[in-house]
KELO-207489 format. One record per residue (C-alpha): residue number from 1; z, y, x. Coordinates in nm, 2 decimals, always signed. Each point is the difference from the previous one (the first is absolute). Last residue first. Layout:
N
R  k  pz  py  px
R  NUM  Z  Y  X
...
//
This chain:
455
R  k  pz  py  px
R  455  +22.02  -0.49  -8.38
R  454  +0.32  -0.01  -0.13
R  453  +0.26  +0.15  +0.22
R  452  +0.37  +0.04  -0.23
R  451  +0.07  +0.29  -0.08
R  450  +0.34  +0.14  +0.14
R  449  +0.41  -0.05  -0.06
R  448  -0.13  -0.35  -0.20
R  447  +0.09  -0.05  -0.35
R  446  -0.29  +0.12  -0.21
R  445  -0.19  -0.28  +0.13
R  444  -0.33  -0.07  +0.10
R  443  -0.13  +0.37  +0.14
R  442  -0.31  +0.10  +0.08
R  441  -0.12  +0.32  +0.17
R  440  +0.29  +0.14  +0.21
R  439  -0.08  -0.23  +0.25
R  438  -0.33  +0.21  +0.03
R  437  -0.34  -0.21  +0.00
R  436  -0.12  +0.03  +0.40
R  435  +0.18  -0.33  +0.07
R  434  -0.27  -0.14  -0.19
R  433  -0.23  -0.13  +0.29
R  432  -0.36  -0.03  -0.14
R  431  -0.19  -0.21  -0.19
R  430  +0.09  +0.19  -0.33
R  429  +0.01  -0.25  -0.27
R  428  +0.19  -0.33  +0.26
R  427  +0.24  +0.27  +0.11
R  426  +0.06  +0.15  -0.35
R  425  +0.05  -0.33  -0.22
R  424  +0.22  -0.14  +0.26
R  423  +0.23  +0.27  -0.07
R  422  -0.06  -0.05  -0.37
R  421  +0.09  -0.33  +0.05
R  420  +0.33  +0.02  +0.15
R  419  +0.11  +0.25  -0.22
R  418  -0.06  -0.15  -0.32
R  417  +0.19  -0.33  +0.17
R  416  +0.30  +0.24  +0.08
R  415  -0.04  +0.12  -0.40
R  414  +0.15  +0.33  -0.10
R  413  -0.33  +0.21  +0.06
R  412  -0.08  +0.32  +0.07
R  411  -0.34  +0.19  +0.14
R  410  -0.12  +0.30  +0.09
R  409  -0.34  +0.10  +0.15
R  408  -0.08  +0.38  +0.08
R  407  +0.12  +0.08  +0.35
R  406  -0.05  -0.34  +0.21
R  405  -0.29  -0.10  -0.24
R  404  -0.20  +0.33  +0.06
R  403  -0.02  +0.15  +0.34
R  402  +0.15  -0.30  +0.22
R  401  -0.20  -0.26  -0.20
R  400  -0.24  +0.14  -0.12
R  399  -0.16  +0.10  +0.40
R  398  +0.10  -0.35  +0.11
R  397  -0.22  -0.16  -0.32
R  396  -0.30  +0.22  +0.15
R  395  +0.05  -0.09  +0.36
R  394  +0.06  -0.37  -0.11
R  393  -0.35  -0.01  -0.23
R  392  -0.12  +0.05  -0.35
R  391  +0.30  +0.20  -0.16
R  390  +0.02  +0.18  -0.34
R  389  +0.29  +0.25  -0.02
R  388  +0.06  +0.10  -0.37
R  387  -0.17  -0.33  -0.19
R  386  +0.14  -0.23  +0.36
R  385  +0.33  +0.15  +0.02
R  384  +0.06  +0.00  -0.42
R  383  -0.08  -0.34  -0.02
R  382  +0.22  -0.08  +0.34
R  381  +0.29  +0.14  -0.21
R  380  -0.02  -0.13  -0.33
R  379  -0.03  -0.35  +0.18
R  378  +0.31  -0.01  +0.16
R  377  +0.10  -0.37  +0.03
R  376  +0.29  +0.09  -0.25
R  375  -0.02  +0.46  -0.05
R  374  +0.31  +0.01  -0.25
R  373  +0.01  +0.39  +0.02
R  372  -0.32  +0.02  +0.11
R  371  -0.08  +0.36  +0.13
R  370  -0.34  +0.22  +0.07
R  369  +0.03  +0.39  +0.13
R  368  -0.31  +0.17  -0.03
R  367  -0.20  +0.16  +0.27
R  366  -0.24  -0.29  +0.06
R  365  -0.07  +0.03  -0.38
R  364  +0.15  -0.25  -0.24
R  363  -0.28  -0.12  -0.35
R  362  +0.30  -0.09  -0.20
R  361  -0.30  -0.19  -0.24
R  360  -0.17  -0.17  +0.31
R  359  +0.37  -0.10  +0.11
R  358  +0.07  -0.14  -0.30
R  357  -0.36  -0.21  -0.03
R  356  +0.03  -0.14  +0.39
R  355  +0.39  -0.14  -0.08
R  354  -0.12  -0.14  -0.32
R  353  -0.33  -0.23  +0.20
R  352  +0.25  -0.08  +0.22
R  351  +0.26  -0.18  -0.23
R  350  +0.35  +0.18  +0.01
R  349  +0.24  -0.26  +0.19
R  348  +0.27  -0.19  -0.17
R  347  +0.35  +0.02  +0.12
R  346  +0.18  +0.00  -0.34
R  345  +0.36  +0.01  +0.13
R  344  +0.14  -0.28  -0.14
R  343  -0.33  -0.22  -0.12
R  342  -0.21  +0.06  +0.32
R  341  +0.28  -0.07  +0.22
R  340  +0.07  -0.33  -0.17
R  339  -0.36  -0.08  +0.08
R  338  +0.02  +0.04  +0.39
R  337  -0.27  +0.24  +0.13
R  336  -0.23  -0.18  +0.18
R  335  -0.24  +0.01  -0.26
R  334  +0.03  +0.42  -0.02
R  333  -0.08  +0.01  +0.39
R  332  -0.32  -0.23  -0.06
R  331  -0.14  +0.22  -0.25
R  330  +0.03  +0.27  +0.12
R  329  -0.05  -0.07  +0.35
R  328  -0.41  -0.15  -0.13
R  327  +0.06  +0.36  -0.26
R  326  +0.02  +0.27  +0.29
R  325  -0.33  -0.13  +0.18
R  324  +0.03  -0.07  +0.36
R  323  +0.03  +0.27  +0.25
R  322  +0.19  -0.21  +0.24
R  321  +0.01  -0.35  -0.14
R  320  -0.26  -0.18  +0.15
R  319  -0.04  -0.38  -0.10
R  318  -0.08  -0.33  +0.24
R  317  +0.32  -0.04  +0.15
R  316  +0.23  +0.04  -0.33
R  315  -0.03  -0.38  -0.10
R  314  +0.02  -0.16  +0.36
R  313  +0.32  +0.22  +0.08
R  312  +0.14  -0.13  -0.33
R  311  -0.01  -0.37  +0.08
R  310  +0.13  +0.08  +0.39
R  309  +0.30  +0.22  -0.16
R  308  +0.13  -0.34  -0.17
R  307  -0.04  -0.20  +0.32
R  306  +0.24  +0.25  +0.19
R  305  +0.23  +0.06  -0.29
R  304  -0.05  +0.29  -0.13
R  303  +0.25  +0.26  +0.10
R  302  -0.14  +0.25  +0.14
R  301  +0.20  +0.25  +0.21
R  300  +0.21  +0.33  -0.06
R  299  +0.13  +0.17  +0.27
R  298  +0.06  +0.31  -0.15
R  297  -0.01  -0.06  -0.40
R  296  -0.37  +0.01  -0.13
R  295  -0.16  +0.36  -0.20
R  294  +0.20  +0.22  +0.25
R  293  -0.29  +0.02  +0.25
R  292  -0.35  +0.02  +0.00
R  291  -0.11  -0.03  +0.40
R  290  +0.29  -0.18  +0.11
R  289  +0.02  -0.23  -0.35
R  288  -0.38  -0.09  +0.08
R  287  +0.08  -0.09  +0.41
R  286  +0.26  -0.27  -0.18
R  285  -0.28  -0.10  -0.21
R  284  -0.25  -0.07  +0.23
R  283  +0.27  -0.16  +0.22
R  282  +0.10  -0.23  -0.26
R  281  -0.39  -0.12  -0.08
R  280  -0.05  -0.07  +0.43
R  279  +0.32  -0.18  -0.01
R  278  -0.02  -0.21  -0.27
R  277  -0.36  -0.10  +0.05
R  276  +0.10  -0.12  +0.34
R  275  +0.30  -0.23  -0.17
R  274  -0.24  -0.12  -0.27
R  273  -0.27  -0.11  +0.28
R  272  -0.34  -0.09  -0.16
R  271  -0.20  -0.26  +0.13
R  270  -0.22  +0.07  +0.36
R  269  +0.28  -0.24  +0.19
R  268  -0.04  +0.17  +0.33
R  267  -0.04  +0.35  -0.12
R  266  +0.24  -0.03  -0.33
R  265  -0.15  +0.22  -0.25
R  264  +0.17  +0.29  -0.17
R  263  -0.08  +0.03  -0.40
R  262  -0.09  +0.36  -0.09
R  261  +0.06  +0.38  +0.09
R  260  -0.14  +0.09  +0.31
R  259  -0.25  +0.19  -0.12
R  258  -0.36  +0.09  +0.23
R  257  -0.11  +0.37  -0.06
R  256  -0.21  -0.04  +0.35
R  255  +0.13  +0.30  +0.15
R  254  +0.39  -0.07  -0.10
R  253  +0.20  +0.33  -0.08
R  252  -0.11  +0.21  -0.36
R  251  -0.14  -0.33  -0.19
R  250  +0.17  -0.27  +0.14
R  249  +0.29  +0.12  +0.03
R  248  -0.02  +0.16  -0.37
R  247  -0.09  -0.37  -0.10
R  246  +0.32  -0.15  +0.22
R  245  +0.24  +0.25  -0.22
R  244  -0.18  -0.08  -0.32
R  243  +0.08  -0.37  +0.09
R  242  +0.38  +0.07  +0.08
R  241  +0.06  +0.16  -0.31
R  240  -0.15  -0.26  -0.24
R  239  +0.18  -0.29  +0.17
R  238  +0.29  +0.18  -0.03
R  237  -0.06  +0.08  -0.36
R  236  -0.06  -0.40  -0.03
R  235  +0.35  -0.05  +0.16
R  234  +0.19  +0.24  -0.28
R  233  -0.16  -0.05  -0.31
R  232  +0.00  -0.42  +0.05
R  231  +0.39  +0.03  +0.08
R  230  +0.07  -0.31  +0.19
R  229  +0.04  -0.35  -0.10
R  228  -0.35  -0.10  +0.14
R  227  -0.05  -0.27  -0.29
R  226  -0.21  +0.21  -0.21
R  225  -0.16  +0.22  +0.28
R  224  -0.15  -0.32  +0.15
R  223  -0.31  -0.16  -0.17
R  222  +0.02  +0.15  -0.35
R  221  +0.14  +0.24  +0.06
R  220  -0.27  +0.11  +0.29
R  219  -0.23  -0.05  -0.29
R  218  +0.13  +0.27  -0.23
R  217  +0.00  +0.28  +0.29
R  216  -0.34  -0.09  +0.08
R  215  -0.11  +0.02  -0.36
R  214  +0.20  +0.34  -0.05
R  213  -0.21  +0.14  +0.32
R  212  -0.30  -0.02  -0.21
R  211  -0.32  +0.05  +0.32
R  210  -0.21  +0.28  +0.06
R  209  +0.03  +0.16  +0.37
R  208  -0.05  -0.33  +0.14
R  207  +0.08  +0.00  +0.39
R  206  -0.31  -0.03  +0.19
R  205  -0.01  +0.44  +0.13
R  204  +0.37  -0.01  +0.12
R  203  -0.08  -0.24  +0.22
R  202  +0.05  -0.41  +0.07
R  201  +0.04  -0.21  +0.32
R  200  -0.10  -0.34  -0.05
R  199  +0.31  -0.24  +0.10
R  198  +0.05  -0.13  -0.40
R  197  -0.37  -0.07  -0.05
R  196  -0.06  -0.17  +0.32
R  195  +0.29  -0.20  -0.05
R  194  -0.10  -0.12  -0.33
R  193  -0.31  -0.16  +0.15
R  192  -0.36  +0.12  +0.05
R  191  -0.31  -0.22  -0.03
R  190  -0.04  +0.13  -0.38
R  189  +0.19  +0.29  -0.05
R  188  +0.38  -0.01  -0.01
R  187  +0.14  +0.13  -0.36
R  186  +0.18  +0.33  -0.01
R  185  +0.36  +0.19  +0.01
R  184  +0.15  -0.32  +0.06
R  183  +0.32  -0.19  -0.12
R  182  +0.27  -0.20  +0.19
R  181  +0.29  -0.18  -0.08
R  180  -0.15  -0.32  -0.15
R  179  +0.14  -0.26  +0.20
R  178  -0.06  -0.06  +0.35
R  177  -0.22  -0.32  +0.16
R  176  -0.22  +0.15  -0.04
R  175  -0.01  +0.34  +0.00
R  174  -0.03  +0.08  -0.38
R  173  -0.17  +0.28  -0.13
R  172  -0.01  +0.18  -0.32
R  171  -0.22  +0.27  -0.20
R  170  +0.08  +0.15  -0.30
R  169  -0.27  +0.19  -0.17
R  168  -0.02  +0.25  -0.28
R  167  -0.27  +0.15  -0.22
R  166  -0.19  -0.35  -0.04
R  165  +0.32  -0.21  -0.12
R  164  +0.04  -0.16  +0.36
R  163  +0.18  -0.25  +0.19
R  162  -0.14  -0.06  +0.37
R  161  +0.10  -0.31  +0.19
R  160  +0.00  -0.01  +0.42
R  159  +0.14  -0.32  +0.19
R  158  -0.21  -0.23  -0.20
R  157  +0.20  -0.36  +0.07
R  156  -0.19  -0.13  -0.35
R  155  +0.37  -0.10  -0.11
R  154  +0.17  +0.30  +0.08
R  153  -0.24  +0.23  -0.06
R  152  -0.03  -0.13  -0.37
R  151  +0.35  +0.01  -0.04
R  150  +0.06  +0.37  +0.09
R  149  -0.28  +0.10  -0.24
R  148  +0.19  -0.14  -0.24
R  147  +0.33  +0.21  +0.08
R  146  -0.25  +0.32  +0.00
R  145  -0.14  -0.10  -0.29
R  144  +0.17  +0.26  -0.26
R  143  -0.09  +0.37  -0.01
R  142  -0.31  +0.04  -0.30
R  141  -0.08  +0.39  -0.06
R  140  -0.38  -0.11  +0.09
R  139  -0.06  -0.39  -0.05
R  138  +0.11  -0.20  +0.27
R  137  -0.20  -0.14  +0.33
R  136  +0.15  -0.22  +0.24
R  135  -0.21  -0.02  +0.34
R  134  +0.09  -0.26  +0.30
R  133  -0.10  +0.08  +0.35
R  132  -0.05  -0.25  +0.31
R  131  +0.02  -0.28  -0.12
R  130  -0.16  -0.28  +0.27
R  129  -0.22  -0.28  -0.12
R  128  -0.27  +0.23  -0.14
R  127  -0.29  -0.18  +0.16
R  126  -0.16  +0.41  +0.03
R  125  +0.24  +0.11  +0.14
R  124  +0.36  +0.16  +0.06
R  123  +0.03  +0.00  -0.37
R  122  +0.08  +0.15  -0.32
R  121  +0.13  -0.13  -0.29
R  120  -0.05  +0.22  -0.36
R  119  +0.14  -0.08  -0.33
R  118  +0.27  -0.28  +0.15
R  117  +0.00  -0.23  -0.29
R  116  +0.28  -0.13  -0.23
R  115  +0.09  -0.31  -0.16
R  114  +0.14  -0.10  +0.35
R  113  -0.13  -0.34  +0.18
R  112  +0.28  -0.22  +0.11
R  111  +0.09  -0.15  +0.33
R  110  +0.13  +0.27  +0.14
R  109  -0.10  +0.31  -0.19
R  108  -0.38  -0.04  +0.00
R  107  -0.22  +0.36  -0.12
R  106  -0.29  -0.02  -0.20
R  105  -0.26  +0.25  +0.13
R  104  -0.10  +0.27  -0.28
R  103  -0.28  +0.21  +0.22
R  102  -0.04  -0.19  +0.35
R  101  -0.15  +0.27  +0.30
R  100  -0.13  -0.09  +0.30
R  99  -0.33  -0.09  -0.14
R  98  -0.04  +0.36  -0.09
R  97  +0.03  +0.14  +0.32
R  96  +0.28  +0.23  +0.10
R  95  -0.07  +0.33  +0.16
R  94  +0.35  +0.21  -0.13
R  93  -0.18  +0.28  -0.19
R  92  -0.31  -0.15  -0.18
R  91  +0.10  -0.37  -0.01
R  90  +0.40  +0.04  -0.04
R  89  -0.09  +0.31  -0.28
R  88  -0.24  -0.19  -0.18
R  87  +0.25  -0.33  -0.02
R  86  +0.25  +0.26  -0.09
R  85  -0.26  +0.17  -0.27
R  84  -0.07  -0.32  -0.16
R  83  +0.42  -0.09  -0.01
R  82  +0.02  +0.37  -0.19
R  81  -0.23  -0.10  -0.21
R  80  +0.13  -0.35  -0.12
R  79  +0.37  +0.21  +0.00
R  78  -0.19  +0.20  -0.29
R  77  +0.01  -0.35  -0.19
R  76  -0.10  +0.21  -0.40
R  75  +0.17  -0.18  -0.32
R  74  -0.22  -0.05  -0.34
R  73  -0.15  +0.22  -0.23
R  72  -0.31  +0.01  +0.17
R  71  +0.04  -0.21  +0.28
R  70  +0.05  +0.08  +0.35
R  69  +0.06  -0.11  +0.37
R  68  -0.20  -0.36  -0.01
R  67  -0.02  -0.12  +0.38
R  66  -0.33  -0.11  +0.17
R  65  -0.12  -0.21  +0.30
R  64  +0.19  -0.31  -0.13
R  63  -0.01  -0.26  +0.33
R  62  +0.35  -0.03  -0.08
R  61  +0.10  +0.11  +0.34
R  60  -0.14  +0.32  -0.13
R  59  -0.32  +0.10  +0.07
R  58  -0.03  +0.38  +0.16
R  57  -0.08  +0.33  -0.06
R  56  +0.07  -0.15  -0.41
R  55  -0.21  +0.14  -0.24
R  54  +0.27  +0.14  -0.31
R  53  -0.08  -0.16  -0.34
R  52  +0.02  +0.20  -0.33
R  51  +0.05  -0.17  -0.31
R  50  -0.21  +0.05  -0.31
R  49  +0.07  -0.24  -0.29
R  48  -0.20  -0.19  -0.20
R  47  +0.15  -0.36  +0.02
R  46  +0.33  +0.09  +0.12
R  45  +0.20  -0.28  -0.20
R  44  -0.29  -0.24  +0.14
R  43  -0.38  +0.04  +0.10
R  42  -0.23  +0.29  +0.10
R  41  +0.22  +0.26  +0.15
R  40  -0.18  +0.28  +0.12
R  39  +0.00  +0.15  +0.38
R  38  +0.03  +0.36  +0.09
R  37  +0.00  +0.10  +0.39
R  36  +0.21  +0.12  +0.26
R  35  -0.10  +0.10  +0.35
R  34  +0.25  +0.15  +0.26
R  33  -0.11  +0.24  +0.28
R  32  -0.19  +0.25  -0.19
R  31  +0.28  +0.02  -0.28
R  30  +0.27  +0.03  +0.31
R  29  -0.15  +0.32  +0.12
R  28  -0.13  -0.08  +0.31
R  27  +0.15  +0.12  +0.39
R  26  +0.30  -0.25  -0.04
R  25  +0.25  +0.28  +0.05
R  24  +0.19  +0.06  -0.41
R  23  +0.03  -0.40  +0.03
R  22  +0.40  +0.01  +0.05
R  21  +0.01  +0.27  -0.27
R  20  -0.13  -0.21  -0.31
R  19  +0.22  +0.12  -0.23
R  18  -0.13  +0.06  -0.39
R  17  +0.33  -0.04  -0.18
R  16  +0.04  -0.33  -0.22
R  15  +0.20  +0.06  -0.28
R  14  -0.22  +0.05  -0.28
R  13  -0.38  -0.09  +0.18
R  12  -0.13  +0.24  +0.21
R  11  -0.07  -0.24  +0.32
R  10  -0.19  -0.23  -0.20
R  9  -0.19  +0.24  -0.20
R  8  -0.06  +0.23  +0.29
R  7  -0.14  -0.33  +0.22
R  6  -0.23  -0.05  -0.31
R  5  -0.15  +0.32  -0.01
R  4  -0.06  -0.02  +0.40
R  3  -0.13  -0.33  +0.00
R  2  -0.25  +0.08  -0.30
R  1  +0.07  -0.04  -0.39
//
């Protein structure tokens, strides 16, 4: 087998889905950029058998220069190749040399040495005295580490860790001498600091378009959503909303497309400043609820704590949500969705792939009337729009949507959360403002005088 074949095998395996997202930019396929290689056992309780041995970029503090990653028969290390493509990845893309780099560094806690090792330590140079970036790396689908990680920059003093399963990253920062309530959207490159990464303007055009929004959603739990003691649905939606507000800003109304939503720096300190961050994320969202209202009570604010909201803020920064595929919401609306919910009133949502196939076989015309009678994120719906009313650009989706989605497209649903996400659904689907959709369109309760405003 070649790099390539094995790389399927390992990644294939039962239970292990193929992920590798995070190296999707490295400008190689990953079979050209990582070398494995057979190697026969000649002695012992092996004697015979083939094992496949991954080249290492780099030695390991061990002085080994290669790593076994699969046996016949036996178990596979995928986490071995995504720590290769990392060390690729902090070389290639970031600018650090090699000899700034340590690959399984033992780690002292106080006056002990841990039974664990750092996977990847880099450092400020080339003596590597100073930490300046620590690297766990997990096995795709794997979610714990994050505490660990937490250790290790504690007691190498790095003040930026990155945890990773090769489709999903976290990464965390630590103003010394702060604790850990900060994360970034990206890494500093070599000779740059994390200030410079967290005051660089960004536009519409460097903000991922492909990314698992469930993954970012489970990892905020993990580091603050969990102990925020506020609705999860409720503040993340908010989040949401006032980030596809700031992309249509940025996109329709600021020449240079920059966004202005993310972490607010402190001028004279150059850290982050929670109390700045607040404002400038609560303001975005309060300018949302006047352009698109009636999905958020008048006057409604955030309520994350300060230092809570600075976590998340980090996390969304880097992704674009306006026009972003229907399943990445999907899937993260229908997470959030508390689990006794799902049970009582079965609030599941109808997989994409099913949604595309029904409306493919009810084949709707642009002069037919289409209506969900228990619409959820309203999926049906924006189906139909795109097969009867396809859209490439705003003057296009404009056109649809006074002529055909404002006169054709019905939807109903019991479910305030339904309705919250399928009005979130539409703005961030059509790129446009969505007052133009009829009030008398949606309704989310058959209790009200009038339809509720869904989209």
């Amino acid at each position: 087998m070649n790099t390539k074949e094995l790389i399927d095998r390992i990644f294939k395996e039962p239970g292990v889905k193929f992920e590798l997202t995070e190296f999707e930019n490295l400008g190689k396929p990953i079979h050209e950029i990582l070398t494995i290689y057979p190697k026969t056992a000649s002695t012992g309780k092996d004697a015979g058998k083939v094992k496949f041995y991954l080249k290492s970029l780099i030695p390991f503090s061990t002085g080994n220069e290669e790593v076994q990653v699969y046996a016949e028969g036996g178990k596979s290390a995928p986490e071995e190749i995504i720590r290769q493509l990392w060390v690729y990845k902090l070389m290639q893309h970031y600018g650090y040399q090699a000899d700034e780099i340590d690959l399984e560094k033992g780690v002292q806690f106080g006056t002990e040495v841990g039974t664990k090792a750092a996977d990847i330590i880099v450092y400020t140079s080339s003596t590597k005295l100073t930490p300046k970036i620590i690297v766990e790396c997990k096995k795709p689908k794997r979610k714990d580490g994050i505490e660990q990680l937490k250790s290790y920059m504690n007691a190498k003093g790095a003040p930026v860790a990155v945890w990773s399963n090769g489709a999903d990253s976290i990464i965390l920062y630590r103003p010394y001498p702060a604790q850990f309530d900060d994360t970034l959207f990206d890494i500093p490159k070599r000779g740059k600091e994390p200030k410079d990464v967290l005051e660089a303007k960004k536009t519409l055009l460097q903000l991922k378009r492909e990314f698992n929004f469930k993954n970012i959603i489970q990892g905020l739990e993990e580091l603050v959503l969990a102990d925020s003691g506020k609705d999860e649905f409720n503040e993340i939606f908010k989040l949401i909303f006032a980030k596809i507000w700031d992309e249509k800003q940025a996109d329709e109304v600021r020449k240079d497309k920059t966004v202005e939503f993310g972490q607010a720096v402190n001028s004279k300190t150059g850290v982050p400043d929670p109390d700045l961050t607040y404002d400038r994320t609560n303001s975005l969202f309060h300018q949302a609820c006047e352009e698109w209202p009636g999905i958020f009570r008048p006057g409604e604010d955030i309520e994350l704590a300060r230092r809570h909201l600075q976590v998340c803020i980090g996390r969304f920064e880097g992704v674009r949500l306006m026009g972003s595929n229907l399943r990445i919401m999907d899937d993260a609306f229908e997470y959030l969705l508390p689990t006794e919910a799902k049970k009582k009133k079965g609030q599941f949502f109808t997989p994409r792939h099913v949604v595309e196939m029904c409306v493919r076989m009810l084949n709707p015309t642009r002069t037919e009337y289409v209506m969900d009678p228990s619409c959820g994120s309203g999926g049906f719906l924006l189906h139909a729009m795109d097969w009867c009313y396809p859209a490439t650009d705003n003057a296009q989706r404009e056109t649809r949507k006074h002529k055909y989605a404002a006169k054709y497209l019905w939807g109903i649903d019991f479910e305030q959360r339904a309705a919250k996400t399928s009005r979130c659904q539409n703005i961030a689907r059509l790129d446009a403002d969505c007052r133009g959709w009829s009030h008398q369109n949606f309704r989310s309760g058959c209790q009200q005088p009038r339809p509720a405003y869904l989209v």
